[in-house]
N, C-alpha and C positions, 0 to 999 in steps of 0.2 A: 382751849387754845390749840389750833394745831401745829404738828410740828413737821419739819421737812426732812426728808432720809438723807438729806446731802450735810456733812459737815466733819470736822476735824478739833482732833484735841491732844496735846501734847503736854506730859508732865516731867518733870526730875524729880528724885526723892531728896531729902533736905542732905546737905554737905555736914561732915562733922559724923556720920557714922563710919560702922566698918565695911560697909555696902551703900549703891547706889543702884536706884533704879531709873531706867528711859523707857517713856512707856508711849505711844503714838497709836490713836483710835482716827481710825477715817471710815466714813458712812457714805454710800452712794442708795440709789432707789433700787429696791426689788421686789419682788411679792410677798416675799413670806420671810421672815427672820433667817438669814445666811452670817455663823462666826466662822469666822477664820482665824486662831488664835496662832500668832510663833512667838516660841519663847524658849530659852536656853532647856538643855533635856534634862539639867540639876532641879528643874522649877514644874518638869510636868507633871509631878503630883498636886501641883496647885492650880492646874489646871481648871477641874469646875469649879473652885471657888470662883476663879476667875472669870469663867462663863455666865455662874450665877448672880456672878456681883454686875455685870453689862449688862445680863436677861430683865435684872430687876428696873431699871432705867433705859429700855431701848427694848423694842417688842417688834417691829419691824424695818427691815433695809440688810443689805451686804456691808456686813461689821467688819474689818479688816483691825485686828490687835498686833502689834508689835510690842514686845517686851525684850531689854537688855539688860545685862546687869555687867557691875565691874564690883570686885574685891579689892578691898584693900588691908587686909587685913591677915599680914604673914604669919598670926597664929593658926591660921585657920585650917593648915595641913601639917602634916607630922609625920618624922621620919623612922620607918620600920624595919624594921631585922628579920628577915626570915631565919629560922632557924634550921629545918629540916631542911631547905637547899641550901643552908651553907654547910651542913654536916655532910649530906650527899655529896658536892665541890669535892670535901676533902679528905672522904674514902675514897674517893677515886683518883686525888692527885696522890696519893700516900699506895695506892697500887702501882700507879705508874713509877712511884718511886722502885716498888719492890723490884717490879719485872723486870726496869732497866738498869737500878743499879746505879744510881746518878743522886746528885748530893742534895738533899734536902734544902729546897729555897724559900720551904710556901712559909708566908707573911701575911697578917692581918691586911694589908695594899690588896695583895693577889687576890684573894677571895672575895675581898668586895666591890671589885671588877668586875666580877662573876653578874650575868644577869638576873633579877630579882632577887640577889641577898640583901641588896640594901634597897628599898623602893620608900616615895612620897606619897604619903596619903591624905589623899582630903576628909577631914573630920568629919564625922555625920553634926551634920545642924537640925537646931530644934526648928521645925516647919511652919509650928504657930509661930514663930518670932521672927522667923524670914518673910511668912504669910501679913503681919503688923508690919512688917517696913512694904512690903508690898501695896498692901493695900492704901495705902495714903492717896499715893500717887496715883495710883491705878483710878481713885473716885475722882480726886483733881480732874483728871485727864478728861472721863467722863463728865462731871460738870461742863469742863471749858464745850466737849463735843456736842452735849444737848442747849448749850446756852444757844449755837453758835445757831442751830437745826432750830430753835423757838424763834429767831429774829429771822431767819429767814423763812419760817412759817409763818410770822406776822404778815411780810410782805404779801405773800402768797395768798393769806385771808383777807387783807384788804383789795387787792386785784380782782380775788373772784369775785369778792362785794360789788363790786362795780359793776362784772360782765352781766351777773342776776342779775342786777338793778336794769340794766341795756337790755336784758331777754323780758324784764316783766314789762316794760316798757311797749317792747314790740307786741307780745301779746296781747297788752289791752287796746294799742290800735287794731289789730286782727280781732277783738271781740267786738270791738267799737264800728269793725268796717262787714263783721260776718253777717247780720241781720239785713244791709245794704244789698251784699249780695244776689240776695233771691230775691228782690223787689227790682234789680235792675234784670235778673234772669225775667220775670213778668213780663218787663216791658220790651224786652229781646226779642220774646217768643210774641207777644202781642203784633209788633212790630213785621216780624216775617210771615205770619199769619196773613196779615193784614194784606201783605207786596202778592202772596201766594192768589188767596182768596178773594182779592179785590172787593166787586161789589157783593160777595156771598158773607151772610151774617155769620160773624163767628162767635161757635158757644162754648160762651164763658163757664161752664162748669167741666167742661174741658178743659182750657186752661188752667182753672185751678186744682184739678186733678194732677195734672203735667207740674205745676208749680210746688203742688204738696209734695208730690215724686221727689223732684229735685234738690227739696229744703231738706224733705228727710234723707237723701245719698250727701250733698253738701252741708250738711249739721256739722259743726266741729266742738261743740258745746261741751262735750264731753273730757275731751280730748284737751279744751284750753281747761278746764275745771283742774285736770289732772296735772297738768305742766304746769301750772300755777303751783299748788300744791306741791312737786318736788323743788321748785324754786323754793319756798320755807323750809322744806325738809333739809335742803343743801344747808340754808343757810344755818339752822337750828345747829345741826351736825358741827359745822364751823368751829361752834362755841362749848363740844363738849372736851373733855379732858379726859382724854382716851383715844388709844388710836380707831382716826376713824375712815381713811385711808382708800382702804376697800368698800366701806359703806358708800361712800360718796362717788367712787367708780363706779358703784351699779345705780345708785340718783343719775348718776350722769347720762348712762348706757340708756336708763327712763326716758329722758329727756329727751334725746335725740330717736327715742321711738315714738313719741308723741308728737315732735315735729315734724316727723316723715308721714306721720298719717293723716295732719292736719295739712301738708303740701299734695298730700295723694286726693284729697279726699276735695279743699277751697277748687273751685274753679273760676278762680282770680288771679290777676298777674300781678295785682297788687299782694295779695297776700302771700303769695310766693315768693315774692319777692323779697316780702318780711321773714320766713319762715328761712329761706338763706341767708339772712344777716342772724337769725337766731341760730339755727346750726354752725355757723363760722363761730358765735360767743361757745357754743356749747365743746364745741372742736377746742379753744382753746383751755377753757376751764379742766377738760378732760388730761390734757399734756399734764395741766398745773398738777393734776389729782394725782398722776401717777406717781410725784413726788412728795405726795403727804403722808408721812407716815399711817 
């Protein structure tokens, strides 16, 4: 089944812990797998978890991660005494006493005024256990984003079904009408012949020489065998489970070379005329493909 590089997924982690996570995956189309991951700089050592756990579910498109987090939880910092700068503070205010000679004031208040004798710190957290609340939500999110990319790659696989269906269509009128061709080229030539040479006998081994000519430069036979054949090929591709994205870009890229050679080659206004309704299907399937994974 394929699937489409466009889609969105948004999770929260459950209420009732000392943490919460907001997590938001959006996918658009691109060639080759692009993350872009942001997340708080407490979290960047979780980093390639985080990459690995999206790689393992998403293989190509522009991945855009948002990650937030809120605390709630006011054990989670603690308050610390420096010691050697508050000893430092108070050799040096017990100098200023000496040199000036003025009444001893300093107070336990004073010194912890002092910058960094008294500082908050945030507790080191265990990583596995932030990385378990993280992850919950972080697969949620991905779920919701590849459900979202699978229904609108259904859409997507039913449409091209159709356009194949409209190109094999056209092509077996264009087999059905190539053999006509050279038989009305025959009677073209027989025809001017005839208006040229008047009463003079014209020889027919000639003509069929001229008409062999022709049948072998205007043969498409080849050419419809082969666009036949990447019409199943497309459609097979459709139905595997695997990105197959780029595969189907270059079926496509097929196709519309085989059309072009079977418009260079028909000299028919009919068939031409076919083979520009089958390059418009081909044009459009090709847009569709840029967005399948």
């Amino acid at each position: 089944m394929v699937k489409s590089m466009t889609g969105f997924g948004r999770a929260i982690s459950e209420e009732g812990t000392s943490r919460s996570f907001t997590i938001e995956i959006k996918t658009v189309n691109h060639r080759y797998f692009d993350l872009n991951v942001r997340m708080p700089r407490t979290l960047v050592s979780l980093e390639n978890k985080v990459r690995e756990t999206i790689n393992s579910k998403i293989s190509r498109g522009k991945v855009d991660v948002f990650i937030s987090q809120n605390s709630y939880d006011e054990q989670d910092r603690e308050i610390c005494f420096n010691e050697e700068i508050s000893d430092n503070y108070f050799r040096c205010l017990e100098k200023i006493k000496g040199k000036y000679d003025i009444i001893n004031d300093i107070s336990i208040s004073l010194i912890a005024k002092f910058p960094e004798v008294i500082t908050m710190e945030k507790k080191e957290e265990d990583l596995e256990q932030v990385w378990e609340s993280l992850r919950t939500p972080l697969i949620e999110a991905l779920d919701g984003l590849v459900d979202m990319r699978k229904k609108e790659g259904e859409k997507l696989h039913e449409d091209i079904l159709v356009k194949c269906n409209n190109i094999k269509q056209l092509v077996d009128e264009i087999e059905e009408k190539s053999p006509i061709v050279v038989k009305e080229y025959k009677l073209k030539l027989e025809g001017r012949l005839s208006e040229l040479l008047e009463s003079t006998v014209i020889d027919e081994n000639r003509i069929a020489t001229e008409v062999a000519i022709f049948a072998d430069k205007a043969s498409i036979d080849e050419e419809i065998v082969r666009l036949n054949s990447h019409v199943v090929q497309l459609k097979e591709n459709l139905l595997k489970e695997e990105s197959v994205g780029r595969k189907l870009d270059f079926i496509v890229q097929e196709m519309n070379r085989e059309a072009n050679t079977i418009a260079s080659k028909a000299n028919d206004l009919e068939i031409v005329n076919s083979v520009i309704n089958i390059k418009n299907y081909i044009e459009k399937i090709r847009e569709q493909v840029q967005n399948i994974e």
